[in-house]
N, CA and C atoms of all chains as a GROMACS GRO file, in nm:
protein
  615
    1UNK      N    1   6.854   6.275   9.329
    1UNK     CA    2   6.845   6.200   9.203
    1UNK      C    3   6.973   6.219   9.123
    2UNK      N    4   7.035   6.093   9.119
    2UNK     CA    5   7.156   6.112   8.979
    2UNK      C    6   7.105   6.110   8.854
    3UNK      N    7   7.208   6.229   8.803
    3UNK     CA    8   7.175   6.253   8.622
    3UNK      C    9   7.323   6.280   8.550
    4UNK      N   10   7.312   6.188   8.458
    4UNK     CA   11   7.430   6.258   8.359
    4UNK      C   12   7.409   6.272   8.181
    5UNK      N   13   7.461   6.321   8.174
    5UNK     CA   14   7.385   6.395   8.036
    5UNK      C   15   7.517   6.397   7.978
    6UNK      N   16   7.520   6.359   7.809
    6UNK     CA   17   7.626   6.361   7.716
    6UNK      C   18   7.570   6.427   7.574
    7UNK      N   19   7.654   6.497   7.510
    7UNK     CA   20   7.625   6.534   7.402
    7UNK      C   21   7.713   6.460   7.251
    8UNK      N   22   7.627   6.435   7.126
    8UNK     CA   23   7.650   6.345   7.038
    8UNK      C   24   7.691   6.522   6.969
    9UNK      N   25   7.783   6.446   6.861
    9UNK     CA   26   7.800   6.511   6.724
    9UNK      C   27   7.803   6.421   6.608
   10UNK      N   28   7.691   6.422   6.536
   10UNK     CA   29   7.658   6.375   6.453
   10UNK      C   30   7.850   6.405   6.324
   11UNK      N   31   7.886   6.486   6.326
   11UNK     CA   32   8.005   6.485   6.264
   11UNK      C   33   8.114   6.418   6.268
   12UNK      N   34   8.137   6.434   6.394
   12UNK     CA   35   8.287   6.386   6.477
   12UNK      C   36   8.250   6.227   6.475
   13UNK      N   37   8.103   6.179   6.559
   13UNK     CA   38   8.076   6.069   6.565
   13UNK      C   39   8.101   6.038   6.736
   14UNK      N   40   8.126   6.199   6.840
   14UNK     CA   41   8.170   6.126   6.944
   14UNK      C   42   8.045   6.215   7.064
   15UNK      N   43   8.088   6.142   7.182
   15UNK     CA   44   8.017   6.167   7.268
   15UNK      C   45   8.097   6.280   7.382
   16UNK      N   46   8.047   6.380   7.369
   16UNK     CA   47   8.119   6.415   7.475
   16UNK      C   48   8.028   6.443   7.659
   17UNK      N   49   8.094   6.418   7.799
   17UNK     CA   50   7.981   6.455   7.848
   17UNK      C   51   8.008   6.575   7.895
   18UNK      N   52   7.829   6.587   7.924
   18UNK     CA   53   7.813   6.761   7.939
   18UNK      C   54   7.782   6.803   8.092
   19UNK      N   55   7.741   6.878   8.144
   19UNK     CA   56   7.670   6.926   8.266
   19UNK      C   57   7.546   6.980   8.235
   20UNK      N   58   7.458   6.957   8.274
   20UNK     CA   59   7.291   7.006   8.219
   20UNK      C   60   7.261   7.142   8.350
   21UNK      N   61   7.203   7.250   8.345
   21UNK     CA   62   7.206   7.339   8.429
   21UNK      C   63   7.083   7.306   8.504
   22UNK      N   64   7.046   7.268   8.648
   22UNK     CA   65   6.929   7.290   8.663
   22UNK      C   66   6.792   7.318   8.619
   23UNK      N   67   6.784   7.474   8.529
   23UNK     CA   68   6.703   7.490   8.477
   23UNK      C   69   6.648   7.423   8.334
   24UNK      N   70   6.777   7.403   8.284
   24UNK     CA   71   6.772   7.310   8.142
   24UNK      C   72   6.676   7.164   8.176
   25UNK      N   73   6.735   7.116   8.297
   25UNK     CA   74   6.671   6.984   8.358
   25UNK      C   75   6.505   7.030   8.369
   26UNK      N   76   6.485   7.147   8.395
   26UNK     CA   77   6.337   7.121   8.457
   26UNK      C   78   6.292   7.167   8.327
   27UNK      N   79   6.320   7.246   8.286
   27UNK     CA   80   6.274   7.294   8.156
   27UNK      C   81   6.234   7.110   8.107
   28UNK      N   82   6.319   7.015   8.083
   28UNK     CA   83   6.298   6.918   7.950
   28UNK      C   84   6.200   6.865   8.033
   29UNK      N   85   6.192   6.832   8.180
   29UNK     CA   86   6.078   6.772   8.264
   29UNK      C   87   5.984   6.829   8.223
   30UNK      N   88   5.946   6.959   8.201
   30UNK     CA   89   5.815   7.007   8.254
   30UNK      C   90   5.760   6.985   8.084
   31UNK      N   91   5.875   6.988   7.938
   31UNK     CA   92   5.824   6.910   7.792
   31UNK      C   93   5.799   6.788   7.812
   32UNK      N   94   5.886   6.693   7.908
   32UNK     CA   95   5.787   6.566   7.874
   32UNK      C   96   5.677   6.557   7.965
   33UNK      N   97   5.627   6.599   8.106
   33UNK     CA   98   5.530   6.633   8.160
   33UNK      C   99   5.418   6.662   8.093
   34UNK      N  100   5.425   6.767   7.962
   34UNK     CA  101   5.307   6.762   7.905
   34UNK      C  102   5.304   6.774   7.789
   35UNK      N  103   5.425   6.673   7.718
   35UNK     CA  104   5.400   6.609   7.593
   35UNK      C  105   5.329   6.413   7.625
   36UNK      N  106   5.403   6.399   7.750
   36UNK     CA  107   5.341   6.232   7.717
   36UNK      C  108   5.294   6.185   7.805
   37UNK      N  109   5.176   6.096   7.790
   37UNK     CA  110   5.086   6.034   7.893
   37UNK      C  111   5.167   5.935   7.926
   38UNK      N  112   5.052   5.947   8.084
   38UNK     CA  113   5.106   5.794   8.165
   38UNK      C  114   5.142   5.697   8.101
   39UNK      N  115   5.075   5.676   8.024
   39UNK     CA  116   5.107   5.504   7.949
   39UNK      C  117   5.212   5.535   7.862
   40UNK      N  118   5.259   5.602   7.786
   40UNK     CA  119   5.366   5.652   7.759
   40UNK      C  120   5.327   5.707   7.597
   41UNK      N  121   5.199   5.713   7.571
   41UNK     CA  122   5.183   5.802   7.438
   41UNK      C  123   5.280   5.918   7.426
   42UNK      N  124   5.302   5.966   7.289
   42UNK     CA  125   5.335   6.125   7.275
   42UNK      C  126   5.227   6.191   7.198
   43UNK      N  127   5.195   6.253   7.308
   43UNK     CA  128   5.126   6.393   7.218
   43UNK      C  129   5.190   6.455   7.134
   44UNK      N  130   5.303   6.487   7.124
   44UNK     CA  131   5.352   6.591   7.012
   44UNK      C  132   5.452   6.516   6.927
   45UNK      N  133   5.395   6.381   6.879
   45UNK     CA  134   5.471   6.306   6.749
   45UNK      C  135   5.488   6.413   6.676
   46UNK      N  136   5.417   6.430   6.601
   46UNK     CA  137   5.355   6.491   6.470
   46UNK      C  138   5.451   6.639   6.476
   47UNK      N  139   5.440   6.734   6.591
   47UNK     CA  140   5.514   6.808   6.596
   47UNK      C  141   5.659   6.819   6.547
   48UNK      N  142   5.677   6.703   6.696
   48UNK     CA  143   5.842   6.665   6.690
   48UNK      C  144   5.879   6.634   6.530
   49UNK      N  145   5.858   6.585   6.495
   49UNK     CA  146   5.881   6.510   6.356
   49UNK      C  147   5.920   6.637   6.242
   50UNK      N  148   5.806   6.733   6.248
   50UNK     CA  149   5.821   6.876   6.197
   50UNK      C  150   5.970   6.931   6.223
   51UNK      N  151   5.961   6.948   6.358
   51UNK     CA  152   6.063   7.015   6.462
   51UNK      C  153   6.179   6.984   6.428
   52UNK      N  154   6.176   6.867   6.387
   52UNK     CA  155   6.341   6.760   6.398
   52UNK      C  156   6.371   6.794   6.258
   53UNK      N  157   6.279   6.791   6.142
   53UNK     CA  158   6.286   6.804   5.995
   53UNK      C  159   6.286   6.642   5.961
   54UNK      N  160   6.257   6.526   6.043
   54UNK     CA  161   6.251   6.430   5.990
   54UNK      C  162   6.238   6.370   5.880
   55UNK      N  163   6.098   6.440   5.863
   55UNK     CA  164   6.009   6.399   5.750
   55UNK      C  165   6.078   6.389   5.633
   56UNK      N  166   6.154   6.521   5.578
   56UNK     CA  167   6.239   6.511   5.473
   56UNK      C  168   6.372   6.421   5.467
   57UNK      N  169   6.470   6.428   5.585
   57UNK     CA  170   6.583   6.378   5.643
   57UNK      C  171   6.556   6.199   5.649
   58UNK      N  172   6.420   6.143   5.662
   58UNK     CA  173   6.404   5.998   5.682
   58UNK      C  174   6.389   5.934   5.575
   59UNK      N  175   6.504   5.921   5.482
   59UNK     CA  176   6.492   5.841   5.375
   59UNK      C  177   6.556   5.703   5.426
   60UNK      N  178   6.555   5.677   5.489
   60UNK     CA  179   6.644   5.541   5.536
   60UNK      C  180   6.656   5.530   5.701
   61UNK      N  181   6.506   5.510   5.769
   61UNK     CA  182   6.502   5.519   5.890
   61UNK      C  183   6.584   5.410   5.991
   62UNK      N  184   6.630   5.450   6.102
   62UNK     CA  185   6.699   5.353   6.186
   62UNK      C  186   6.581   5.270   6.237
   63UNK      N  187   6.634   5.134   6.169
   63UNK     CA  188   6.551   5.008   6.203
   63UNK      C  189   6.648   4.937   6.328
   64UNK      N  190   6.583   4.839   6.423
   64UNK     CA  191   6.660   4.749   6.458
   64UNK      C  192   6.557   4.608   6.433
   65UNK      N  193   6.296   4.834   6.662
   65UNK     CA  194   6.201   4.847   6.579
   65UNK      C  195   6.109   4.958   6.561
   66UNK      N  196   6.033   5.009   6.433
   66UNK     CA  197   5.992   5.148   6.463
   66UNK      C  198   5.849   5.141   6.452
   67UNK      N  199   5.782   5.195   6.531
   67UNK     CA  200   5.615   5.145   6.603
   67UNK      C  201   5.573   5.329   6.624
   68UNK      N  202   5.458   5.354   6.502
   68UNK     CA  203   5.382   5.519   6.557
   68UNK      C  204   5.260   5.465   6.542
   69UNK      N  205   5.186   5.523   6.608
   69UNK     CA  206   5.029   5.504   6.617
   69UNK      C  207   5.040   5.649   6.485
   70UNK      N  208   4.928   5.553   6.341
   70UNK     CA  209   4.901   5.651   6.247
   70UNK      C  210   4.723   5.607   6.250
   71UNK      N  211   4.697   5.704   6.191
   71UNK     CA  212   4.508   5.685   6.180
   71UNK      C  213   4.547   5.525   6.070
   72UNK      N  214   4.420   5.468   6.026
   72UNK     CA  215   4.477   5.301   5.960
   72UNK      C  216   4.446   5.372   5.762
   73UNK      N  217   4.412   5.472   5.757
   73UNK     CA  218   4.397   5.499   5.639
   73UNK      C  219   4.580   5.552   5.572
   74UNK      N  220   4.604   5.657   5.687
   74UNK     CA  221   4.778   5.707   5.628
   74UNK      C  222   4.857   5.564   5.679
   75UNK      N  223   4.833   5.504   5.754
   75UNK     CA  224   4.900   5.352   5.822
   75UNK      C  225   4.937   5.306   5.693
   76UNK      N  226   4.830   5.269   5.621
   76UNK     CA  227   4.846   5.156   5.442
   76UNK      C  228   4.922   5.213   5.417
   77UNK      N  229   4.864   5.327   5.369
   77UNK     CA  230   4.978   5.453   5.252
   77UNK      C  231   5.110   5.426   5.293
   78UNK      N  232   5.107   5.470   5.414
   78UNK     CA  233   5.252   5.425   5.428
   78UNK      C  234   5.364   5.338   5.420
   79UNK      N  235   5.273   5.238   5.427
   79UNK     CA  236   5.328   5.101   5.463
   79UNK      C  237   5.356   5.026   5.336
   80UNK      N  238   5.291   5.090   5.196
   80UNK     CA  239   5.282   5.106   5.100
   80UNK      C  240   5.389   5.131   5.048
   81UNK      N  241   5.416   5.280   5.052
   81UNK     CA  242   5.551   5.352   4.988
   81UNK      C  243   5.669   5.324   5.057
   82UNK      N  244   5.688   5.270   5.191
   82UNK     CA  245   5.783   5.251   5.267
   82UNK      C  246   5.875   5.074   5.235
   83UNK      N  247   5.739   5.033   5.168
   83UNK     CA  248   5.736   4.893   5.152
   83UNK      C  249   5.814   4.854   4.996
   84UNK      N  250   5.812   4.961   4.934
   84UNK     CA  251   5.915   4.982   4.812
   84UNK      C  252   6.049   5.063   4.801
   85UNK      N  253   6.097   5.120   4.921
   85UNK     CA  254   6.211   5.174   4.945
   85UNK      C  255   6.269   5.106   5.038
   86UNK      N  256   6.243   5.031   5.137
   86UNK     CA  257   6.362   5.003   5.266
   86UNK      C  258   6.415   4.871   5.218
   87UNK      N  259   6.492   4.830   5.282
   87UNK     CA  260   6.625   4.779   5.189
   87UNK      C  261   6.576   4.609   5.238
   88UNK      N  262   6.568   4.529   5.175
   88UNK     CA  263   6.547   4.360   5.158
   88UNK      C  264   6.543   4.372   5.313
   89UNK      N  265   6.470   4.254   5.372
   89UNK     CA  266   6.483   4.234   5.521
   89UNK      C  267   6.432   4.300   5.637
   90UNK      N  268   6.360   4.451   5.590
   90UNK     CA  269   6.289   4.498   5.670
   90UNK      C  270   6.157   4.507   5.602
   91UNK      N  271   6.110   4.456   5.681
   91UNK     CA  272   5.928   4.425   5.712
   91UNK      C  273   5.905   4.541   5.764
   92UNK      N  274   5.739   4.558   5.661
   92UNK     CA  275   5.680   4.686   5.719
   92UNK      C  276   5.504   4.669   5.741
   93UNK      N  277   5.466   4.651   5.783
   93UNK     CA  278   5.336   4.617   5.833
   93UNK      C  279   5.252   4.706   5.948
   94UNK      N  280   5.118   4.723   5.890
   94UNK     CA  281   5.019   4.890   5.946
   94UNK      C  282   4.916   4.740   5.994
   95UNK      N  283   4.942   4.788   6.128
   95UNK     CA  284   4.898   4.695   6.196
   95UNK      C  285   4.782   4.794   6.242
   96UNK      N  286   4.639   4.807   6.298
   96UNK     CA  287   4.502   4.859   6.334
   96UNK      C  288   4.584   5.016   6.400
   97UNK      N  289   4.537   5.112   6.341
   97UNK     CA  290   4.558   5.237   6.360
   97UNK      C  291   4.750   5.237   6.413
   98UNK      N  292   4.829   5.164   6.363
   98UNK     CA  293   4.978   5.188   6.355
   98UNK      C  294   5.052   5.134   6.276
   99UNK      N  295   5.217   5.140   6.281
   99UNK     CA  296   5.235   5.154   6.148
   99UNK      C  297   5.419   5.076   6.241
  100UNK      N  298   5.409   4.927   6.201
  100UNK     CA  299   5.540   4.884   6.283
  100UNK      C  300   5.683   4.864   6.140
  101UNK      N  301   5.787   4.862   6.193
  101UNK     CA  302   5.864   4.881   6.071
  101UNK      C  303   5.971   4.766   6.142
  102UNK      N  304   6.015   4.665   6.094
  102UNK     CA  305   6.099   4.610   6.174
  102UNK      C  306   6.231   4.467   6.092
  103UNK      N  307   6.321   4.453   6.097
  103UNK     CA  308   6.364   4.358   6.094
  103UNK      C  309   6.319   4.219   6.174
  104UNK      N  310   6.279   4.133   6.100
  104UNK     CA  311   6.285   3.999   6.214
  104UNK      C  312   6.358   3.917   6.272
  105UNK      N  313   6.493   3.909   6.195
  105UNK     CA  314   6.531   3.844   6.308
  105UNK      C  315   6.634   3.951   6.442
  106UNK      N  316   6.608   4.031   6.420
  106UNK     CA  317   6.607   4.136   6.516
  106UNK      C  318   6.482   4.118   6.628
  107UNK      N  319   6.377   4.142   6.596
  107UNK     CA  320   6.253   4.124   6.661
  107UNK      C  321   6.232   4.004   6.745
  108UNK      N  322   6.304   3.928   6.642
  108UNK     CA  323   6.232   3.761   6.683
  108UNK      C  324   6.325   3.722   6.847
  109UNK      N  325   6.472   3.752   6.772
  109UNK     CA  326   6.549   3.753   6.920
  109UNK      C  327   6.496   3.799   7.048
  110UNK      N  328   6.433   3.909   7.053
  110UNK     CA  329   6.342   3.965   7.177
  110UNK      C  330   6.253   3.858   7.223
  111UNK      N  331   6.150   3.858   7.095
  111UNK     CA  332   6.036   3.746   7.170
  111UNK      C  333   6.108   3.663   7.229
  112UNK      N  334   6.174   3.591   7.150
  112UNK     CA  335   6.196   3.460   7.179
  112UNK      C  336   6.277   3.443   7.342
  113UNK      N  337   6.328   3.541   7.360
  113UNK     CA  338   6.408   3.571   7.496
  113UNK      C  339   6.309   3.583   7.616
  114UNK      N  340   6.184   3.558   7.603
  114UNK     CA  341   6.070   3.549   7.696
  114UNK      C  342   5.964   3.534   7.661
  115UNK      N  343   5.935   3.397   7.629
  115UNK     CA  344   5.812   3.340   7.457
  115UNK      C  345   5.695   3.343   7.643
  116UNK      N  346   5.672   3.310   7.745
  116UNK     CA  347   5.560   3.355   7.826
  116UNK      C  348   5.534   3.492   7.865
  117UNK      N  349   5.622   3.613   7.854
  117UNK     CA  350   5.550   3.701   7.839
  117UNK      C  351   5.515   3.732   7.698
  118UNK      N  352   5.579   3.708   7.562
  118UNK     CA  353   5.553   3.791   7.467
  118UNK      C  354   5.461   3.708   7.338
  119UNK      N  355   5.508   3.547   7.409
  119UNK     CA  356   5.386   3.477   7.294
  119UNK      C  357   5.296   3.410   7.385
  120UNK      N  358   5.211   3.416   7.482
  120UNK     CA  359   5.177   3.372   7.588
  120UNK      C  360   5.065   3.299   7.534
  121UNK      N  361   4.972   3.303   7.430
  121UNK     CA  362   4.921   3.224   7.344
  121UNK      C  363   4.969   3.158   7.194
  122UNK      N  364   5.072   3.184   7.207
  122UNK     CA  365   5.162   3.118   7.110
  122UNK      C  366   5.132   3.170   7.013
  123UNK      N  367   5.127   3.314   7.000
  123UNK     CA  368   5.150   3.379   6.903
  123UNK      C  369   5.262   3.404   6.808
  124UNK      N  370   5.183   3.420   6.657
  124UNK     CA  371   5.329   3.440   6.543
  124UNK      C  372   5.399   3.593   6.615
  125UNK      N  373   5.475   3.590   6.496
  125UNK     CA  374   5.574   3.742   6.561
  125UNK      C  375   5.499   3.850   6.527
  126UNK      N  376   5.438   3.860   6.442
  126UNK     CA  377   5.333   4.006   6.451
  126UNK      C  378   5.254   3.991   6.527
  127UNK      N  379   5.190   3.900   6.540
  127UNK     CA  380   5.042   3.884   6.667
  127UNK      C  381   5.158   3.922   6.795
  128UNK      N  382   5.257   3.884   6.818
  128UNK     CA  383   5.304   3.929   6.964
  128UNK      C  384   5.328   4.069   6.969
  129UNK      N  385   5.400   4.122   6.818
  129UNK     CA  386   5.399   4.262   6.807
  129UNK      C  387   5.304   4.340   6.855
  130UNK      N  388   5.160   4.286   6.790
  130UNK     CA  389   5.052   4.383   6.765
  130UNK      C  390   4.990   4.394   6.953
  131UNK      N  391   5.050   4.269   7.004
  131UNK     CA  392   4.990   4.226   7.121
  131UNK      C  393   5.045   4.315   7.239
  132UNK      N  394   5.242   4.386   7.241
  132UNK     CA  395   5.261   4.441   7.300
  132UNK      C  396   5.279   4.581   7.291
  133UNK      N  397   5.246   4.598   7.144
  133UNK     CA  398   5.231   4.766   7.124
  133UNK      C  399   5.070   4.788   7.196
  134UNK      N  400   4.988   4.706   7.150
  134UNK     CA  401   4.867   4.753   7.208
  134UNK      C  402   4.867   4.779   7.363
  135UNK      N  403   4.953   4.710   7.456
  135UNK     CA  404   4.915   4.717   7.563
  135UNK      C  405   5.019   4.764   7.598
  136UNK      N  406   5.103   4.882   7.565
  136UNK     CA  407   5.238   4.973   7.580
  136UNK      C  408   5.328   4.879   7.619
  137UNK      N  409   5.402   4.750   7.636
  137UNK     CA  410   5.479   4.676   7.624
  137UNK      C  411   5.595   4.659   7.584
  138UNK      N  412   5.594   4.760   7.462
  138UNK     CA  413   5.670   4.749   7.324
  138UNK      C  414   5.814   4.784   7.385
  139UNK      N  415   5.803   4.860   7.463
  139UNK     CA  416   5.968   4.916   7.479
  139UNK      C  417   6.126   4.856   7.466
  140UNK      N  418   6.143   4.716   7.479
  140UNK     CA  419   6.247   4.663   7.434
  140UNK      C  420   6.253   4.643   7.296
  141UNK      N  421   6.163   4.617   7.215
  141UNK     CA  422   6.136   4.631   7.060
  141UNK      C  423   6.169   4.733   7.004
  142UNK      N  424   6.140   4.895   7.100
  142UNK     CA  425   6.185   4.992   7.030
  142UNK      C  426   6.347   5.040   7.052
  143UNK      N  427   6.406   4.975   7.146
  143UNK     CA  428   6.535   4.973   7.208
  143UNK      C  429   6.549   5.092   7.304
  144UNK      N  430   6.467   5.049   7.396
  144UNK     CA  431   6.465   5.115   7.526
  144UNK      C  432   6.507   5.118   7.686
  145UNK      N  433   6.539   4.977   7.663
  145UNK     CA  434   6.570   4.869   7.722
  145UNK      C  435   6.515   4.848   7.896
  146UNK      N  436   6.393   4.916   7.796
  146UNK     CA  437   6.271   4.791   7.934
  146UNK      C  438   6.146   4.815   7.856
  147UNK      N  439   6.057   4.741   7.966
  147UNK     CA  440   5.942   4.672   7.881
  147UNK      C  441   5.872   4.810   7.873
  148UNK      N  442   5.830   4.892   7.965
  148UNK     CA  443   5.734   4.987   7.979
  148UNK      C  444   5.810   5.113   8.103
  149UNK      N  445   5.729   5.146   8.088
  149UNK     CA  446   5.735   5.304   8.202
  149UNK      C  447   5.692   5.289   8.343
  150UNK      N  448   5.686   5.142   8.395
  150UNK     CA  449   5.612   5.118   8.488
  150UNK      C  450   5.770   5.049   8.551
  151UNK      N  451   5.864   5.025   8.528
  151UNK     CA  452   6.016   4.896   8.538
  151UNK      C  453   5.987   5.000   8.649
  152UNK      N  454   6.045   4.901   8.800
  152UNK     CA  455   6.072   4.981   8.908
  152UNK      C  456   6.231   5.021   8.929
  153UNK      N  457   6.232   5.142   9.006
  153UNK     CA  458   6.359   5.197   8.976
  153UNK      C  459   6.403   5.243   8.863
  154UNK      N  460   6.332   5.237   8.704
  154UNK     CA  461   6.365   5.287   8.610
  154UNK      C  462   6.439   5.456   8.601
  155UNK      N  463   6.565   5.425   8.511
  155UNK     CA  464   6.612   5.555   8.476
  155UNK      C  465   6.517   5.623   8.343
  156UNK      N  466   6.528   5.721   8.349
  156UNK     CA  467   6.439   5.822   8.317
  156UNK      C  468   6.523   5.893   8.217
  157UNK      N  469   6.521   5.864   8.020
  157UNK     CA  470   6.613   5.902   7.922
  157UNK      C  471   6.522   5.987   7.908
  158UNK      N  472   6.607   6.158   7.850
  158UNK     CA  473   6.511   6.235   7.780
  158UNK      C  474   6.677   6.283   7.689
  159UNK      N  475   6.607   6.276   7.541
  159UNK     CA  476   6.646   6.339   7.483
  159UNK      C  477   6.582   6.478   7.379
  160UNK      N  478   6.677   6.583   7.322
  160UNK     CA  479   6.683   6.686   7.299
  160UNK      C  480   6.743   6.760   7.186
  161UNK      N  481   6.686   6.797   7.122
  161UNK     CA  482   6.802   6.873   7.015
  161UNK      C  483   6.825   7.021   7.040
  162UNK      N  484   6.905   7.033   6.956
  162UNK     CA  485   6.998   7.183   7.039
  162UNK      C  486   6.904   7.316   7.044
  163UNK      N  487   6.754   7.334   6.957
  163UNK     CA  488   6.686   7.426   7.006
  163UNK      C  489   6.621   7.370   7.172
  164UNK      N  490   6.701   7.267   7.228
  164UNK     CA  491   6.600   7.269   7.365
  164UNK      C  492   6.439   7.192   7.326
  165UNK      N  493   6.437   7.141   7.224
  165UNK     CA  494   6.289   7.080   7.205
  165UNK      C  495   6.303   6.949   7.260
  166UNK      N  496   6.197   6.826   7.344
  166UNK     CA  497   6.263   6.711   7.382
  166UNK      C  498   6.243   6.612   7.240
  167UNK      N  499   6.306   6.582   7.202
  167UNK     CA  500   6.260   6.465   7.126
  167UNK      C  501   6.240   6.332   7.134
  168UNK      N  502   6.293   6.274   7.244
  168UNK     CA  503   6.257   6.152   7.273
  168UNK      C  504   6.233   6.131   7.396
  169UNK      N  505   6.173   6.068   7.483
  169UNK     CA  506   6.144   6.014   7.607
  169UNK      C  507   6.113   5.889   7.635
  170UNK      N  508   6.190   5.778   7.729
  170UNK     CA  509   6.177   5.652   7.752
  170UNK      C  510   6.220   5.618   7.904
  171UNK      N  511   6.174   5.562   7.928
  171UNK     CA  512   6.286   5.462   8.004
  171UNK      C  513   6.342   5.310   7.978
  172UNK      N  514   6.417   5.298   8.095
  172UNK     CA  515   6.510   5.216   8.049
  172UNK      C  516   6.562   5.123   8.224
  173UNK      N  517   6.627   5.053   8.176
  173UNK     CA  518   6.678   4.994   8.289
  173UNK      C  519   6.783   5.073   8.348
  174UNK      N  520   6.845   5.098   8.494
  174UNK     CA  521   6.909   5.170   8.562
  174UNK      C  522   7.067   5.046   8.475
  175UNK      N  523   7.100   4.950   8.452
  175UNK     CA  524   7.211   4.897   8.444
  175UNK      C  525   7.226   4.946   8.267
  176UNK      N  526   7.110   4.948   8.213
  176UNK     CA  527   7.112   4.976   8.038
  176UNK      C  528   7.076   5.075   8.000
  177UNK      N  529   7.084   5.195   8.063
  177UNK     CA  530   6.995   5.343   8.049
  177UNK      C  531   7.136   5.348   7.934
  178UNK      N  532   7.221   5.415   7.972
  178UNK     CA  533   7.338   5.482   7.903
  178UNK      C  534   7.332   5.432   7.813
  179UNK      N  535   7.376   5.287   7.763
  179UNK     CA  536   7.344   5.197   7.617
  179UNK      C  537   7.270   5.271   7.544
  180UNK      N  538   7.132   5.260   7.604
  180UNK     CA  539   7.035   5.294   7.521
  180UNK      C  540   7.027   5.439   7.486
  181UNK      N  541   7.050   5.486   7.564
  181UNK     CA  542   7.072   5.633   7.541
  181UNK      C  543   7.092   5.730   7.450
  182UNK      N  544   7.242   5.648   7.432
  182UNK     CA  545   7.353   5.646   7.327
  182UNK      C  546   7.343   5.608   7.223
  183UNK      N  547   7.222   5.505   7.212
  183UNK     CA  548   7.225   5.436   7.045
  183UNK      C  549   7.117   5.516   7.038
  184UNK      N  550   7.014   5.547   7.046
  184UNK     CA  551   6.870   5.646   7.042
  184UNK      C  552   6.917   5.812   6.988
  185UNK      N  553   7.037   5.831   7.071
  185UNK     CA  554   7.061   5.959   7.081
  185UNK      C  555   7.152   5.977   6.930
  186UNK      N  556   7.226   5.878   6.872
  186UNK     CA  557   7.323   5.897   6.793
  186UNK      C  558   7.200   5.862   6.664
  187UNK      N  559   7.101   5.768   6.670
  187UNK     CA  560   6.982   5.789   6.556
  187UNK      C  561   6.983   5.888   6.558
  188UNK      N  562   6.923   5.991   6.631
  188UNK     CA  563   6.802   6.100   6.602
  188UNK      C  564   6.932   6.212   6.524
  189UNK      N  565   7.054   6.202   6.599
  189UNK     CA  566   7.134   6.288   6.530
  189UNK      C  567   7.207   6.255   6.439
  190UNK      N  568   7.233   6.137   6.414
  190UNK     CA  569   7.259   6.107   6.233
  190UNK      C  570   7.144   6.137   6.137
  191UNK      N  571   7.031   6.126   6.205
  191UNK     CA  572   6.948   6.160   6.050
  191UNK      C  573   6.930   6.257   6.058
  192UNK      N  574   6.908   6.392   6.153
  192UNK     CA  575   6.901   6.510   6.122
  192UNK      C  576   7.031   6.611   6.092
  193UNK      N  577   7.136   6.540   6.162
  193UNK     CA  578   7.269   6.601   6.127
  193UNK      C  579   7.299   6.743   6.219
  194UNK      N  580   7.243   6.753   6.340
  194UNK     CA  581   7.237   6.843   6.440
  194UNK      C  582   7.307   6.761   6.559
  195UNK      N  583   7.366   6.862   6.664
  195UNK     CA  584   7.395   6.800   6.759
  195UNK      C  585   7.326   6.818   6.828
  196UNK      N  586   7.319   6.689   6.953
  196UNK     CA  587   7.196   6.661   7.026
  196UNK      C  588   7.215   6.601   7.158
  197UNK      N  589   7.161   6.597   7.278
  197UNK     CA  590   7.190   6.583   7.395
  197UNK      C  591   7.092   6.442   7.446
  198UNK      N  592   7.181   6.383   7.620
  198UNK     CA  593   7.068   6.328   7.634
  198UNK      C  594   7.103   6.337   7.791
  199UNK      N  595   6.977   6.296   7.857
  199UNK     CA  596   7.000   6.343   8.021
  199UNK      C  597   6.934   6.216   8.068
  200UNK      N  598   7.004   6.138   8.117
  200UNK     CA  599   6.955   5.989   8.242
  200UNK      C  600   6.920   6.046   8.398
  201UNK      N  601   6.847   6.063   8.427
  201UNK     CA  602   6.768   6.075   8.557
  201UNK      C  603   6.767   5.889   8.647
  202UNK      N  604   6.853   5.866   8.692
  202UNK     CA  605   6.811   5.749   8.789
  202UNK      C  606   6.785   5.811   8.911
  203UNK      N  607   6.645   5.692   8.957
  203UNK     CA  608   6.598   5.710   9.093
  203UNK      C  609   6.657   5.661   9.207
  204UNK      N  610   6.643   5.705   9.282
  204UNK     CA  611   6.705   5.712   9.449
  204UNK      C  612   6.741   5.580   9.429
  205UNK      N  613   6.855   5.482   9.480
  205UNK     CA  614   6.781   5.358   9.520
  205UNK      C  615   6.741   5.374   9.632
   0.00000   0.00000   0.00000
C-alpha cells in the first residue's frame, strides 16, 4: 500500500512532507478503526471537538 | 459544506446563534437530528454537476442535501472528494494533530486525495493554530 503523509504549519502557511513511522501508521488505523463506523459515522465527534479546542477556536468556521 | 448529526433540540439552538454570526451568504439550516452549514452557490455547483444522482426527484437544494446526508452520500459536499466510503480503489485520508489524536477521516478519490487532503488539513490547523499532519493510504491497484 502507498502512503504519503505531509505536515501543515498553520504559521508559515506551508506544507512540508514528512515520513510517518510504521507504528504512527497503525497507531492512527487502529483510532479510526474504532472511532468510525462502516457507513462512515464518528463516534468520537464530540470528543474530537474537545480535543482540538474547537469549540472555543470556531468563531468563523471553514464553510465551502 | 459543514454537516454534524446534533440531537434536533441543540440542532435549532444552534442554527439559531450560528444564524446571527456567519457572514451574509452562508445558510444554516438543522435539518431532522443535524445541523448543515453551507454556502449555495458552492453547494449548488455540486448538485447540479449530477442533478440524477443528487436531485433524482427533482429536488430543491436542501431536499437533495437532507437526501444525501441521510443516506451517507454527502462526501463531495463536505470536500472529500468522493461520494462515500464505498468509491472503489479509494485513498484512505486520515488526519491528526500533533498529540497523535486522529481528527479527521475520509476518503477520497485516488487522483483528488492530496487536494483534499491539503485543504481539510490546512482548516483544522488554521483554526486551532497547531501543527498538524495528514497520511493518504492508496490501495493496491
Amino acid at each position: 500500500m502507498k502512503t504519503i503523509s505531509e505536515e501543515y504549519d498553520p504559521k508559515t502557511g506551508k506544507f512540508e512532507p514528512i515520513t510517518m513511522t510504521p507504528e504512527e501508521l497503525a497507531d492512527l488505523r487502529e483510532q479510526v478503526s474504532k472511532r468510525f463506523t462502516k457507513d462512515g459515522k464518528d463516534l468520537g465527534f464530540l470528543a474530537m471537538m474537545s480535543r482540538l479546542k474547537l469549540r472555543s477556536k470556531l468563531k468563523s468556521p471553514p464553510v465551502v | 459544506m459543514y454537516f454534524d448529526p446534533w440531537v434536533p433540540r441543540l440542532a435549532g439552538e444552534l442554527a439559531v446563534i450560528l444564524g446571527r454570526v456567519l457572514p451574509t451568504g452562508v445558510l444554516v439550516k438543522n435539518l431532522p437530528s443535524s445541523l448543515v452549514i453551507f454556502r449555495r452557490e458552492k453547494v449548488r455547483a455540486i448538485l447540479d454537476s449530477d442533478p440524477v444522482f443528487y436531485r433524482p426527484y427533482g429536488e430543491d437544494d436542501l431536499g437533495a442535501i437532507e437526501r444525501v446526508c441521510a443516506s451517507g452520500n454527502n462526501g463531495e459536499l463536505l470536500g472529500y472528494g468522493a461520494r462515500n466510503w464505498f468509491e472503489p480503489h479509494g485513498a484512505r485520508v486520515i488526519i491528526r494533530n500533533f498529540d497523535r489524536v486522529v481528527s479527521m477521516f475520509f476518503v477520497s478519490n485516488p487522483a483528488d486525495a492530496e487536494h483534499f487532503a491539503r485543504e481539510r488539513l490546512s482548516d483544522l490547523a488554521t483554526y486551532t493554530g497547531e501543527k498538524m499532519r495528514y497520511a493518504i493510504e492508496y490501495a493496491a491497484p
